[in-house]
N, C-alpha and C positions, 0 to 999 in steps of 0.2 A: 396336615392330614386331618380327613374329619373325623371325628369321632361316632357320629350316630346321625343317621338320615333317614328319613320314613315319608310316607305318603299315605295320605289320605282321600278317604273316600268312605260312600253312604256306605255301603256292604263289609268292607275290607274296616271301617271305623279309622285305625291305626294301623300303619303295618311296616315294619322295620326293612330297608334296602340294603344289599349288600356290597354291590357294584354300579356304578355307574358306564354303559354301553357306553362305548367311542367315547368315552371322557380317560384322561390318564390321572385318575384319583380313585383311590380306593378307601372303602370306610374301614377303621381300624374294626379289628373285630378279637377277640379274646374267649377261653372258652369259661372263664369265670364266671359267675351268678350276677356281676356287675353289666356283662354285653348287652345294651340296647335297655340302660335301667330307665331312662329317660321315657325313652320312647314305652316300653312298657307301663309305667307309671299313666304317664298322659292315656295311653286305652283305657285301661283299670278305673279312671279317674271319667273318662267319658263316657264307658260302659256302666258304671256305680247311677250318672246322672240317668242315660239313657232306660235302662230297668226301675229308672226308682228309687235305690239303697241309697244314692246322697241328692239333696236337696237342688233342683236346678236354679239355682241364683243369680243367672246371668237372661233368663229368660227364653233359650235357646228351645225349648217344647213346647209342640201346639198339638193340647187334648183334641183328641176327638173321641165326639159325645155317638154313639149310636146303641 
């Protein structure tokens, strides 16, 4: 089973899946503070780059100047 699956994209950034259509897999899901820690992290950590509050290191931003 998996445990955490997500998709991405410009708008949505990070965003946690819960079922997979016509596939017979299902993502484990829990109602604990631990569900989807993964995938919450990685947004957190892409949103932090994208606003600014952590350093983009990887070179992923292109300022514009107007």
């Amino acid at each position: 089973m998996v445990s955490e699956l997500f998709l991405s994209g410009t708008a949505a950034v990070i965003a946690p899946v819960g079922t997979l259509v016509g596939k017979d897999r299902k993502v484990a899901r829990s109602v604990t503070a631990s569900r989807d820690r993964n995938t919450l992290r990685l947004h957190g950590t892409l949103t932090d780059i994208q606003i600014g509050r952590s350093p983009d290191t990887h070179g992923w931003l292109t300022p514009i100047k107007g």
